[in-house]
N, CA, C and O atoms as a Tinker XYZ file with bonds, in Angstrom:
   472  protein
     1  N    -26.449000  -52.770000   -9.311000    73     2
     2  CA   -27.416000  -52.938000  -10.383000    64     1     3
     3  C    -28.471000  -51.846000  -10.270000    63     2     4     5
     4  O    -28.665000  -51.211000   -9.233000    81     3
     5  N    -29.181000  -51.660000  -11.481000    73     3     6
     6  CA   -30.174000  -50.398000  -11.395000    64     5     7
     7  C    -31.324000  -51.359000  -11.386000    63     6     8     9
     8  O    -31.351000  -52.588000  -11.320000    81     7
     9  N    -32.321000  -50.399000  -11.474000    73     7    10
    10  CA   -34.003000  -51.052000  -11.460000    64     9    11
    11  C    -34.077000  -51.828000  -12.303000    63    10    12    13
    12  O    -34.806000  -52.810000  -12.163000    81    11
    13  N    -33.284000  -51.609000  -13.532000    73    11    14
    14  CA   -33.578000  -52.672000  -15.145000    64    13    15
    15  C    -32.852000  -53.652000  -15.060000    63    14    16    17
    16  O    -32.816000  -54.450000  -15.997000    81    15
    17  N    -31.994000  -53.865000  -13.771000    73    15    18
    18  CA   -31.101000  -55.640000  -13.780000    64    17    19
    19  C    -29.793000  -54.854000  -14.711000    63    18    20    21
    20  O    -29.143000  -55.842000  -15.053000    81    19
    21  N    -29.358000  -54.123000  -15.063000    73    19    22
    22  CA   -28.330000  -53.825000  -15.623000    64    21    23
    23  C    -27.339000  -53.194000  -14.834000    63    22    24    25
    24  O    -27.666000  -52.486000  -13.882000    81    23
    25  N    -26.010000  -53.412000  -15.184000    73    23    26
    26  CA   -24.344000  -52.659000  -14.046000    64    25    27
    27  C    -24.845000  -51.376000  -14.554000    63    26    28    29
    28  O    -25.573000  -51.015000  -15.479000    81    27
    29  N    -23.884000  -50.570000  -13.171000    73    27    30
    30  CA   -23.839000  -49.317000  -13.319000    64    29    31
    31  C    -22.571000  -48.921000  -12.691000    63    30    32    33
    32  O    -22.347000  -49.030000  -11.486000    81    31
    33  N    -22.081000  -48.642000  -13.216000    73    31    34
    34  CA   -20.369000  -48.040000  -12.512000    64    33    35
    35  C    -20.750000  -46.789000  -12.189000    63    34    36    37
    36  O    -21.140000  -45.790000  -12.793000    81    35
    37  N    -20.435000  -47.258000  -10.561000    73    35    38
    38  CA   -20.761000  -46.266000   -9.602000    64    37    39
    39  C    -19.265000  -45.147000   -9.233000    63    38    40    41
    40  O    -19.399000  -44.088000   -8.620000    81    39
    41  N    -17.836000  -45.688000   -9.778000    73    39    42
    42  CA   -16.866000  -45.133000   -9.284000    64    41    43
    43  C    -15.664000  -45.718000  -10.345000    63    42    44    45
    44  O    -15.537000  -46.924000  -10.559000    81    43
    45  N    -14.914000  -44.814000  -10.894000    73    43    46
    46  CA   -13.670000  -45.279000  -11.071000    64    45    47
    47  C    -12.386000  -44.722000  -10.665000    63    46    48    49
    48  O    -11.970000  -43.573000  -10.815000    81    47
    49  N    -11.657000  -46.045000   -9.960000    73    47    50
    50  CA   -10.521000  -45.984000   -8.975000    64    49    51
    51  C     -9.705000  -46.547000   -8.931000    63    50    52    53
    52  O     -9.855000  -47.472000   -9.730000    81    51
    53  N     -8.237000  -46.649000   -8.152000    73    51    54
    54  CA    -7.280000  -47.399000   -8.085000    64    53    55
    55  C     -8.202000  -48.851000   -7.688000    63    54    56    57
    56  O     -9.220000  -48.515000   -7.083000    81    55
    57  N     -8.140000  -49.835000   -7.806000    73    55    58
    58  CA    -8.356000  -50.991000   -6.745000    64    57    59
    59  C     -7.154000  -52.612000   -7.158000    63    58    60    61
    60  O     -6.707000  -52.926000   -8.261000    81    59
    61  N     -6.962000  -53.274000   -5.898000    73    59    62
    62  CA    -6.752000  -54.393000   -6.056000    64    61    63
    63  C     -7.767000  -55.473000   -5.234000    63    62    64    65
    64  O     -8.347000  -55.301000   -4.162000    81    63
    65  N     -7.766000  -56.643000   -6.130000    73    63    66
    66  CA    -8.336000  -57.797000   -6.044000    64    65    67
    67  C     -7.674000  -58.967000   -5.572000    63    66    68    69
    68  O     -7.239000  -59.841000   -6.322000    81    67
    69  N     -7.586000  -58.987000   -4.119000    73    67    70
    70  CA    -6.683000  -60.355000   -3.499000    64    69    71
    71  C     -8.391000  -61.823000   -3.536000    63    70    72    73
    72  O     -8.269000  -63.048000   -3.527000    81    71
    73  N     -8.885000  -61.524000   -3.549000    73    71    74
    74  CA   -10.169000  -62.510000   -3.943000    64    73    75
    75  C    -11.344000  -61.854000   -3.267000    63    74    76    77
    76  O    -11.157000  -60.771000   -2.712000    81    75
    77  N    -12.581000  -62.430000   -3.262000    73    75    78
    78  CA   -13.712000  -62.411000   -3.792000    64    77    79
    79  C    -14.250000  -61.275000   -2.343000    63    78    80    81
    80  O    -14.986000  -60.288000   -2.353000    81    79
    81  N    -13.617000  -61.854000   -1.381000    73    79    82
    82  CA   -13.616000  -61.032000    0.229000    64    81    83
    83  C    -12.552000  -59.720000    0.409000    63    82    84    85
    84  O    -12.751000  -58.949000    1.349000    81    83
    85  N    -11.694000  -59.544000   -0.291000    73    83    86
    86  CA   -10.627000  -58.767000   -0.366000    64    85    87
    87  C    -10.615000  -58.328000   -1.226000    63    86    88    89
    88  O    -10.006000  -58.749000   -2.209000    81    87
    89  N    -11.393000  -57.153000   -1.166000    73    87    90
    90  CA   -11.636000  -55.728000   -2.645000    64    89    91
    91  C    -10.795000  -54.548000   -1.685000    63    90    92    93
    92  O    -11.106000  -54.333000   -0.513000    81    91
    93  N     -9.849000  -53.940000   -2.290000    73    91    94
    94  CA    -9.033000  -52.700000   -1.469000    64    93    95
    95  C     -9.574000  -51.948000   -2.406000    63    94    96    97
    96  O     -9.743000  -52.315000   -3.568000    81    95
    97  N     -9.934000  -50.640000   -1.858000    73    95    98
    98  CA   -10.355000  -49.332000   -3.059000    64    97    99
    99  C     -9.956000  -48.570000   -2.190000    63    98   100   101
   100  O     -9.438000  -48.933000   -1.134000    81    99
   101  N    -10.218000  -47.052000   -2.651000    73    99   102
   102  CA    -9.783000  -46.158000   -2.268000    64   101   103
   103  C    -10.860000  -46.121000   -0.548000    63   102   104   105
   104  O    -10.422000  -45.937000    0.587000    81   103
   105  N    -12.191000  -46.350000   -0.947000    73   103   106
   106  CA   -13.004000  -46.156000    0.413000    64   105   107
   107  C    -13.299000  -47.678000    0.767000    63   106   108   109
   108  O    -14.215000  -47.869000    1.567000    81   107
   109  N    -12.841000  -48.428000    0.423000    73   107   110
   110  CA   -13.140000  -49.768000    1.402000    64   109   111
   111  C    -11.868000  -50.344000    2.040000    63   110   112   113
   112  O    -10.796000  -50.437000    1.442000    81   111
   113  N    -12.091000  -50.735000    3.349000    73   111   114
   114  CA   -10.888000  -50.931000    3.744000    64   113   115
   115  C    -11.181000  -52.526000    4.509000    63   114   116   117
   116  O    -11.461000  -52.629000    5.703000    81   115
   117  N    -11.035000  -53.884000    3.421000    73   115   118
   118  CA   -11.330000  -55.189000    4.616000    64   117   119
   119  C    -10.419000  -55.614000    5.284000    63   118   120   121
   120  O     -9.387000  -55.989000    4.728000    81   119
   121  N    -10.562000  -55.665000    6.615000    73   119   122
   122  CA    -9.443000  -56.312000    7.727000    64   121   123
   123  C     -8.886000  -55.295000    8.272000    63   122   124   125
   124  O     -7.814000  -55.139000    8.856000    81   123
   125  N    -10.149000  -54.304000    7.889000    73   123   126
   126  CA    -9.153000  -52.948000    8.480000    64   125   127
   127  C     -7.765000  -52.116000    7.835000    63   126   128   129
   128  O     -7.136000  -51.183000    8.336000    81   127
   129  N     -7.531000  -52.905000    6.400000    73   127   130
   130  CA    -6.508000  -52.443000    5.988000    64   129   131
   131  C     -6.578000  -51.544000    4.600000    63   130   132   133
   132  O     -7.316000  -52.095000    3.783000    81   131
   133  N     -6.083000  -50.475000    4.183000    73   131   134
   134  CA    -6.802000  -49.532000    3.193000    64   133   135
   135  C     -5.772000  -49.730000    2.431000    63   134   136   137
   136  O     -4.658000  -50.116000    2.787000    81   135
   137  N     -6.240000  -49.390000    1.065000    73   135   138
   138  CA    -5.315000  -49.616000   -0.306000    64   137   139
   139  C     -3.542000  -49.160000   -0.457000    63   138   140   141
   140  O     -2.642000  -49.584000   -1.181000    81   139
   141  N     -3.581000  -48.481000    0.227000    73   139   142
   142  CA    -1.912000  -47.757000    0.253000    64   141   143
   143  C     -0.977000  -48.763000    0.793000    63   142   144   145
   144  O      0.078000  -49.152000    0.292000    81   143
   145  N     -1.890000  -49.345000    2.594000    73   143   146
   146  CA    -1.302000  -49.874000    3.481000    64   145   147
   147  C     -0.646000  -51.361000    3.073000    63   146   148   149
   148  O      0.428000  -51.874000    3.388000    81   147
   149  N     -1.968000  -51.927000    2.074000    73   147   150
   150  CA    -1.071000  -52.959000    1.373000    64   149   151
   151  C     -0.470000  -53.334000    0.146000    63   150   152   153
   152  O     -0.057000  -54.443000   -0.193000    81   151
   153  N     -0.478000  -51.942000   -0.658000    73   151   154
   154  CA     0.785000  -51.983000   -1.616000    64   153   155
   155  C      2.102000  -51.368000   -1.018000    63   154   156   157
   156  O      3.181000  -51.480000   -1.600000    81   155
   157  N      1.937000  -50.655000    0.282000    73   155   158
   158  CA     2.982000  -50.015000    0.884000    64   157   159
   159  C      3.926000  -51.466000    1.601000    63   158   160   161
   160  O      5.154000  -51.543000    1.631000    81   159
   161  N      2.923000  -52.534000    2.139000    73   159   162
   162  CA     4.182000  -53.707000    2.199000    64   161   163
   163  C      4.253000  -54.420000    1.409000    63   162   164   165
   164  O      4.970000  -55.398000    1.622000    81   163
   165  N      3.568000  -54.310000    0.117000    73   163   166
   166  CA     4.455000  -55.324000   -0.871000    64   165   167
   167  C      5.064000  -54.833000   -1.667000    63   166   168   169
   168  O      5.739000  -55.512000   -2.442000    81   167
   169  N      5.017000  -53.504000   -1.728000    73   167   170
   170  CA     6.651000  -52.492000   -2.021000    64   169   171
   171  C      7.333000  -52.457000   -1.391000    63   170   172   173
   172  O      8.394000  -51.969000   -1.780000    81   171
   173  N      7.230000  -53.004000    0.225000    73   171   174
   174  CA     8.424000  -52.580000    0.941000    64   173   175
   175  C      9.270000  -54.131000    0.976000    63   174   176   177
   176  O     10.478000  -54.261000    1.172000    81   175
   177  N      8.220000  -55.305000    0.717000    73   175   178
   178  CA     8.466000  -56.799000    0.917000    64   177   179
   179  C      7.825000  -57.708000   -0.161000    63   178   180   181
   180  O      7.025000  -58.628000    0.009000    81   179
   181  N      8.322000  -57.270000   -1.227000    73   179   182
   182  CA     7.522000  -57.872000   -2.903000    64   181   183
   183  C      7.741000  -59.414000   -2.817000    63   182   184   185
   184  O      7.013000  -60.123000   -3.513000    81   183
   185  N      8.792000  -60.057000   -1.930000    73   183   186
   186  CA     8.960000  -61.097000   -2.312000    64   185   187
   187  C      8.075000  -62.818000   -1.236000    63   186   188   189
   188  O      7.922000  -64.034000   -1.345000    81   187
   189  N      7.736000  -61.498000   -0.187000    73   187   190
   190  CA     6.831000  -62.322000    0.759000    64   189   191
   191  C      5.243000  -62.951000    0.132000    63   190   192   193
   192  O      4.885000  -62.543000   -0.973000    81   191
   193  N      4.488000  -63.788000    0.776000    73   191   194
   194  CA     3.318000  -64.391000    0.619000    64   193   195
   195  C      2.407000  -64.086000    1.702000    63   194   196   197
   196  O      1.199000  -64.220000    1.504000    81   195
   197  N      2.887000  -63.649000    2.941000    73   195   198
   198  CA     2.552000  -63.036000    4.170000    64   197   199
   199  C      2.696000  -61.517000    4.506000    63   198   200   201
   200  O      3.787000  -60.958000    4.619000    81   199
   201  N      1.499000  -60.914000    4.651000    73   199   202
   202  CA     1.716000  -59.476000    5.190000    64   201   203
   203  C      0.031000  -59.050000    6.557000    63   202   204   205
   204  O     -1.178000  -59.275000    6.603000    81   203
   205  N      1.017000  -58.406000    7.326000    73   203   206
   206  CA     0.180000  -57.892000    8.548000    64   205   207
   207  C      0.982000  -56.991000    8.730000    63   206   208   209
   208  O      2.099000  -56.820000    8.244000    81   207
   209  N      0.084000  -56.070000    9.845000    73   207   210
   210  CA    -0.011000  -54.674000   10.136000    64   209   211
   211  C     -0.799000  -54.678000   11.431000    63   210   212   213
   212  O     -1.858000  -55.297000   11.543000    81   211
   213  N     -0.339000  -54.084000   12.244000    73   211   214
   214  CA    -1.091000  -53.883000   13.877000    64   213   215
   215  C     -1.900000  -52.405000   13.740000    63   214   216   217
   216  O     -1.483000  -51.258000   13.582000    81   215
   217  N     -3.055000  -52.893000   13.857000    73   215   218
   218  CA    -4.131000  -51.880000   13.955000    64   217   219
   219  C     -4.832000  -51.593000   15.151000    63   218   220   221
   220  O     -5.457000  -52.364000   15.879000    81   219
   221  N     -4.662000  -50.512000   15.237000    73   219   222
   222  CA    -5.315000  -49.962000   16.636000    64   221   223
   223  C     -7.458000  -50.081000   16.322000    63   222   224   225
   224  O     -8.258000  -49.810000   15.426000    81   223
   225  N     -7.474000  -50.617000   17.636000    73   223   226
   226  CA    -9.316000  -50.642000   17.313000    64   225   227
   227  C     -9.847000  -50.682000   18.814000    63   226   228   229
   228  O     -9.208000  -51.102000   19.778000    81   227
   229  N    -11.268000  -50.113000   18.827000    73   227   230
   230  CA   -11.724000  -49.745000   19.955000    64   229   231
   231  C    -12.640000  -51.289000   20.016000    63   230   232   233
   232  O    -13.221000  -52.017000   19.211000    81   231
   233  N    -12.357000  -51.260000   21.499000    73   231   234
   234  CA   -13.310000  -52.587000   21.836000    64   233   235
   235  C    -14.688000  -52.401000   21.539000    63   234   236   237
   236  O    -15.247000  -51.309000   21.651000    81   235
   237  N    -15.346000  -53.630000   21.096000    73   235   238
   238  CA   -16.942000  -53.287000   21.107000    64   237   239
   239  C    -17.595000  -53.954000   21.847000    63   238   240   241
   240  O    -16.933000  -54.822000   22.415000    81   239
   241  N    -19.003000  -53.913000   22.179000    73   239   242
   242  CA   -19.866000  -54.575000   23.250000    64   241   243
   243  C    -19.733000  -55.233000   22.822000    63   242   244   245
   244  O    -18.741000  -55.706000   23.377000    81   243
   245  N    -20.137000  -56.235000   21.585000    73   243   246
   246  CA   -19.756000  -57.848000   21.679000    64   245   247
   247  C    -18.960000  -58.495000   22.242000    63   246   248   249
   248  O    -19.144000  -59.474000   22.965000    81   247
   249  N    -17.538000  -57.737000   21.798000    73   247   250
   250  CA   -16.824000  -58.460000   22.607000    64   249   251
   251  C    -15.984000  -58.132000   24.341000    63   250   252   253
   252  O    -15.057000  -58.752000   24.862000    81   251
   253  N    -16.712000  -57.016000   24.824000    73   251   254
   254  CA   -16.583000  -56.502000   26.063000    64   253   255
   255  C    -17.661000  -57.527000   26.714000    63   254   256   257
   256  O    -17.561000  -57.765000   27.917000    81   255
   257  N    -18.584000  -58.079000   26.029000    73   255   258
   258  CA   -19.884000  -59.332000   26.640000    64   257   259
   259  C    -19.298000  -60.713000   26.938000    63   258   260   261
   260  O    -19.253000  -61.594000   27.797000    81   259
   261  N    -18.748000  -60.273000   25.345000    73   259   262
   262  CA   -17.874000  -62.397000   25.461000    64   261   263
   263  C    -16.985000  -62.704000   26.611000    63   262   264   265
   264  O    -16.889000  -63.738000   27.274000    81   263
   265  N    -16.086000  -61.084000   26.734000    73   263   266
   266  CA   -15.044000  -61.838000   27.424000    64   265   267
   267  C    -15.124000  -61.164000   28.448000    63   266   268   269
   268  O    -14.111000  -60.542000   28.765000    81   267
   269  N    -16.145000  -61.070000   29.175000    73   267   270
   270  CA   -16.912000  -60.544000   30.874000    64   269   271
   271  C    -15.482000  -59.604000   30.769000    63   270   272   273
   272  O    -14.405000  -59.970000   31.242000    81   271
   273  N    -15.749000  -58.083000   29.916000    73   271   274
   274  CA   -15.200000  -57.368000   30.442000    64   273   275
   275  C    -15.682000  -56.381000   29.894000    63   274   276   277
   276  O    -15.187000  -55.992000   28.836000    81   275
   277  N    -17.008000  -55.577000   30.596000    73   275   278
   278  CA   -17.678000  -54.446000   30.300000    64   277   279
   279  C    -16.972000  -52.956000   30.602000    63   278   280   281
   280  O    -17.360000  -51.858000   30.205000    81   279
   281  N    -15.748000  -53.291000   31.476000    73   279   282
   282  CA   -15.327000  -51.911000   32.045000    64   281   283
   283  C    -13.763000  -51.733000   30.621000    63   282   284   285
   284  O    -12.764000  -51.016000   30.665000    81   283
   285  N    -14.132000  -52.530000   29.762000    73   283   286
   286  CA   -12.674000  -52.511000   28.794000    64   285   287
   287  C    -13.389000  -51.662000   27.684000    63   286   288   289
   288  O    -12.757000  -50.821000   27.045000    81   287
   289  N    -14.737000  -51.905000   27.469000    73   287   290
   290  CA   -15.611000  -50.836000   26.130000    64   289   291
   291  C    -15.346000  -49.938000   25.777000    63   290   292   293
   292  O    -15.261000  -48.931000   26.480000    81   291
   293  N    -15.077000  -49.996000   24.321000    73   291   294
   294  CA   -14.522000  -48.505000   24.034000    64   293   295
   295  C    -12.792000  -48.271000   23.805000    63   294   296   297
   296  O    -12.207000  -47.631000   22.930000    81   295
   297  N    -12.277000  -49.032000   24.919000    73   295   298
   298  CA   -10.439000  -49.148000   24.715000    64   297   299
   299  C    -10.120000  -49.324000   23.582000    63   298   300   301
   300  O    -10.647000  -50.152000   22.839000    81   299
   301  N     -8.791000  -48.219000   23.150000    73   299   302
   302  CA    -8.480000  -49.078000   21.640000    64   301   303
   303  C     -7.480000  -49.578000   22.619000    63   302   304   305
   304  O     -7.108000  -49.197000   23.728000    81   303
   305  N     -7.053000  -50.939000   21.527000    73   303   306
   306  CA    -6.299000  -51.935000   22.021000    64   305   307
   307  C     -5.591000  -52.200000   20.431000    63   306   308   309
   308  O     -6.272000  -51.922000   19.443000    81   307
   309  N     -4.394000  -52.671000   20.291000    73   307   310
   310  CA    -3.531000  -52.948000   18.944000    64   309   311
   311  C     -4.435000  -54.194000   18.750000    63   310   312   313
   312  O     -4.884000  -54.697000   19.780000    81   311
   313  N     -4.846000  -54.910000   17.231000    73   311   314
   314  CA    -5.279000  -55.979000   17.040000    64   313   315
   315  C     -4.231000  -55.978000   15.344000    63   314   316   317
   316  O     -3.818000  -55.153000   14.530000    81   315
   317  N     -4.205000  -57.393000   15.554000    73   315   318
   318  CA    -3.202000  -57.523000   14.027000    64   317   319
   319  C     -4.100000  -58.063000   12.644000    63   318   320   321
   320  O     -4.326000  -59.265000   12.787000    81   319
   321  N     -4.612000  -57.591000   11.496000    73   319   322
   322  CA    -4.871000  -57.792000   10.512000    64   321   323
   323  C     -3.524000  -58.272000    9.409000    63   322   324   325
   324  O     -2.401000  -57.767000    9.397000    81   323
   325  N     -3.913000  -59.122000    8.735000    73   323   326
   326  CA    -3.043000  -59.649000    7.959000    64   325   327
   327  C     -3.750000  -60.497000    6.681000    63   326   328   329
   328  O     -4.904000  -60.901000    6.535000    81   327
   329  N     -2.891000  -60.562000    6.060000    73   327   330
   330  CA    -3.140000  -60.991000    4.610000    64   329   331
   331  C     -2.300000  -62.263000    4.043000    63   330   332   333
   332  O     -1.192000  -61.928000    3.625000    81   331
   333  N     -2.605000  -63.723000    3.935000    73   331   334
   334  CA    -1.670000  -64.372000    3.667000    64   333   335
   335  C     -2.284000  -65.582000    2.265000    63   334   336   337
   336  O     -3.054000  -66.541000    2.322000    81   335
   337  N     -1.606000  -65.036000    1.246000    73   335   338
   338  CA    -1.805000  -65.156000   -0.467000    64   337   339
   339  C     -1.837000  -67.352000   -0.178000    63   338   340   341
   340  O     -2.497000  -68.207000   -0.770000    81   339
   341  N     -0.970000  -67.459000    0.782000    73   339   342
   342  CA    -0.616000  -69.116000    0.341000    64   341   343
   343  C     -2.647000  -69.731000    1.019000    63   342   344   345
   344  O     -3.256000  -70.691000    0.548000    81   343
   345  N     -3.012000  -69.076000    1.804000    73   343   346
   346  CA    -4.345000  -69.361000    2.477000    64   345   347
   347  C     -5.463000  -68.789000    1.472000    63   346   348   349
   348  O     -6.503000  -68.463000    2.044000    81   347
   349  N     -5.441000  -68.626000    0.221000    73   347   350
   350  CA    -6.308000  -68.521000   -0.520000    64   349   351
   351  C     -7.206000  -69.310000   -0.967000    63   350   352   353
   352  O     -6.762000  -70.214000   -1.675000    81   351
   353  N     -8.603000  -69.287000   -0.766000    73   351   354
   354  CA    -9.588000  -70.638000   -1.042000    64   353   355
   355  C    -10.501000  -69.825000   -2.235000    63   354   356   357
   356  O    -11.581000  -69.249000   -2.108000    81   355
   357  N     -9.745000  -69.985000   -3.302000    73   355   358
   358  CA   -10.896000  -69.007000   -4.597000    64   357   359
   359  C    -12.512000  -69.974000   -4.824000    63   358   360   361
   360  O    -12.782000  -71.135000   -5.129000    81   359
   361  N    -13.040000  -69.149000   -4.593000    73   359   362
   362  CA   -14.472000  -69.404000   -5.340000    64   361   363
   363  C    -14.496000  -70.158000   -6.880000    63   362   364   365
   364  O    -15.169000  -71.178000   -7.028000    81   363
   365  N    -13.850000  -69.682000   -7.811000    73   363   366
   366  CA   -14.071000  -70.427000   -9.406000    64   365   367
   367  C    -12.161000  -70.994000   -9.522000    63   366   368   369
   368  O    -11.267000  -70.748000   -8.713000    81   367
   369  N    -12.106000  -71.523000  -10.388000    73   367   370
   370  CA   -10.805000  -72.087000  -10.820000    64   369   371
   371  C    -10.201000  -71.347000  -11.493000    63   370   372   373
   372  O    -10.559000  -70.420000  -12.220000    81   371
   373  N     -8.863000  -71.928000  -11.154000    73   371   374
   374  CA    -7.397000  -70.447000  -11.719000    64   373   375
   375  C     -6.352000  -71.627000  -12.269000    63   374   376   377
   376  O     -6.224000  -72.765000  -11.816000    81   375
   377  N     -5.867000  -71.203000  -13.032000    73   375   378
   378  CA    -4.345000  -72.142000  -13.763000    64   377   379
   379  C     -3.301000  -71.715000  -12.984000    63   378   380   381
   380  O     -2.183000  -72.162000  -13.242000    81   379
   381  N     -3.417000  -71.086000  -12.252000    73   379   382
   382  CA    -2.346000  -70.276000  -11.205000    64   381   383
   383  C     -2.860000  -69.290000  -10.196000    63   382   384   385
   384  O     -3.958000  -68.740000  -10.272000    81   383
   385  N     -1.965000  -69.113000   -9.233000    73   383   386
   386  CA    -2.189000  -68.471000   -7.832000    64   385   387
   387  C     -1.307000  -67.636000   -7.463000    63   386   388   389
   388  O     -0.327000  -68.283000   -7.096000    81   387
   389  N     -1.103000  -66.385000   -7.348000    73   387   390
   390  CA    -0.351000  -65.776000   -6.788000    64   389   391
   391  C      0.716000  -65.900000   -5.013000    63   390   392   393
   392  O      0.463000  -65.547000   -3.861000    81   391
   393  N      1.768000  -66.504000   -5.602000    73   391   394
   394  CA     2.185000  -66.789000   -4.044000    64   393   395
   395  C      3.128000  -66.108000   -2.986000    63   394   396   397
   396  O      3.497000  -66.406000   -1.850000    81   395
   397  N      3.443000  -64.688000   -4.162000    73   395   398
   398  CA     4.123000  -63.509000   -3.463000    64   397   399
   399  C      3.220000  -62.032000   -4.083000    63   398   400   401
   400  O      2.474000  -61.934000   -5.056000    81   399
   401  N      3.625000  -61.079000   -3.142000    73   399   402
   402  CA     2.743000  -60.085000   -3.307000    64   401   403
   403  C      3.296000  -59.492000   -4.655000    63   402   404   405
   404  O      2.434000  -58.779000   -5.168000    81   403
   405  N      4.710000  -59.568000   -5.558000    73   403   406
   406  CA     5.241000  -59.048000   -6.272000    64   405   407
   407  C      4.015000  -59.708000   -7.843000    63   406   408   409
   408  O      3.494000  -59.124000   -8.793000    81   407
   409  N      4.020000  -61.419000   -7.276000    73   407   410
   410  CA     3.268000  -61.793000   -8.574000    64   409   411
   411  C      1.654000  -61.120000   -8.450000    63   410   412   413
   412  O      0.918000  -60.977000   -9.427000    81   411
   413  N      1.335000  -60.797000   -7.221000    73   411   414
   414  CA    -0.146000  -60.320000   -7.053000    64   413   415
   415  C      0.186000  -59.271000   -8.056000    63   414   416   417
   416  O     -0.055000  -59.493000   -9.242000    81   415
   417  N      0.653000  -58.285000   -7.724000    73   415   418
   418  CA     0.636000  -57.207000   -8.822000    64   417   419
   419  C      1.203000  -57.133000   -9.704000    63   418   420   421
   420  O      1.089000  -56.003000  -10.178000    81   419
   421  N      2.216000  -58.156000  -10.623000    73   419   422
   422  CA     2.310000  -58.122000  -11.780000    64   421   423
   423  C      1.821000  -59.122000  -12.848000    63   422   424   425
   424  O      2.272000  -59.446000  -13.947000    81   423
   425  N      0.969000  -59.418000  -12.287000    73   423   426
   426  CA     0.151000  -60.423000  -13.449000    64   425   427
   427  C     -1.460000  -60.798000  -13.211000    63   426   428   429
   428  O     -1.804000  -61.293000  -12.138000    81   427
   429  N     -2.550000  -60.499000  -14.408000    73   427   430
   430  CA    -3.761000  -61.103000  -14.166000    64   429   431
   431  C     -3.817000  -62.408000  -14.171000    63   430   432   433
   432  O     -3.229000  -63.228000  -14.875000    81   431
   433  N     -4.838000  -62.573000  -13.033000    73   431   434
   434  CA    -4.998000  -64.294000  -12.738000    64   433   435
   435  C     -6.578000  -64.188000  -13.616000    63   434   436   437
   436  O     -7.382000  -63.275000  -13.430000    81   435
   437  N     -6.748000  -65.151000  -14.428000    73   435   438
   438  CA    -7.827000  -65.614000  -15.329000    64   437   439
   439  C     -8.346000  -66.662000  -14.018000    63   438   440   441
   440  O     -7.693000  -67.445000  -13.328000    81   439
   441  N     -9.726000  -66.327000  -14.009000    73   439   442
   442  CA   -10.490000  -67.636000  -13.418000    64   441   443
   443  C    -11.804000  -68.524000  -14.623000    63   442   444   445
   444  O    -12.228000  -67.950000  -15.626000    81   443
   445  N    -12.151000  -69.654000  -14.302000    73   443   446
   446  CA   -13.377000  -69.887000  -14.567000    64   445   447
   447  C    -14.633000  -70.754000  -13.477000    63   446   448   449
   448  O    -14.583000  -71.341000  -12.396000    81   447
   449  N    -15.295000  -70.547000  -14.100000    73   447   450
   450  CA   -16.010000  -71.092000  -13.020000    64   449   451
   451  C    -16.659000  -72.296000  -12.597000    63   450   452   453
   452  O    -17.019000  -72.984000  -13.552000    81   451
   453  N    -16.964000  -72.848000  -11.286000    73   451   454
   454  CA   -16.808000  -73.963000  -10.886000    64   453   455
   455  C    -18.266000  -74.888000  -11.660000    63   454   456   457
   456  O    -19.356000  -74.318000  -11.709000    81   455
   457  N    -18.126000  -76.076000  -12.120000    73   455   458
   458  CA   -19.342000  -77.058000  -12.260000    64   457   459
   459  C    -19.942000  -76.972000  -10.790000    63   458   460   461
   460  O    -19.200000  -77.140000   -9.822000    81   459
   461  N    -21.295000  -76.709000  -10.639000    73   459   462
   462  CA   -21.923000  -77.197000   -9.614000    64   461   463
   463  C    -22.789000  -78.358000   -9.946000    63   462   464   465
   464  O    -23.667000  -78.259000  -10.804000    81   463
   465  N    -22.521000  -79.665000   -9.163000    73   463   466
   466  CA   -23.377000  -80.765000   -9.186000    64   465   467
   467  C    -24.220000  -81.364000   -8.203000    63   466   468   469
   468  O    -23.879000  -81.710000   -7.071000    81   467
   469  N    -25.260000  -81.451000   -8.686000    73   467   470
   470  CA   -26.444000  -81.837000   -7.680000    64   469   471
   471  C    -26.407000  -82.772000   -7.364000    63   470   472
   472  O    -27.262000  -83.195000   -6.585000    81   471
């Protein structure tokens, strides 16, 4: 938004929308996974509802603290990110859900939005 409360399209790009936490664009990558990586397995596996990918990541002090192991900091170590369509908890209401990656990308899902009651 700008100073006047009004949108401003800051970029236009490829993107997909798996929900409200899961925006893939060209520069955002959530779960560690970037836009190619997950149309590259649901081109390679259109008919699945489940997709992961082992990602290499360097340990961080948080968790070199949690798990009393300060001399591991810094290690990349493989960690698995994944994506699974049937574990979807949408924010507003849908007449349908995408339950393979083939229907993710060939059809818009219409939402509306939820009654909140006090």
């Amino acid at each position: 938004m700008n100073n006047n409360g009004q949108w401003k399209l800051s970029s236009v790009s490829p993107a997909l929308v798996v929900s409200s936490g899961l925006i893939f664009l060209r520069n955002k990558k959530p779960k560690g996974l970037h836009l190619d990586d997950i149309l590259g397995m649901i081109k390679e596996h259109p008919g699945r509802s489940y997709y992961c990918k082992v990602i290499p990541r360097r340990i961080t002090l948080a968790e070199a603290v949690e798990y009393g192991e300060l001399d591991k900091l810094g290690i990349t170590r493989n960690t698995y990110s994944s994506i699974d369509l049937n574990l979807l908890k949408p924010e507003k209401e849908f007449e349908d859900l995408p339950r393979t990656g083939r229907q993710l990308l060939s059809k818009h899902y219409r939402s509306k939005s939820r009654e909140v009651k006090e």
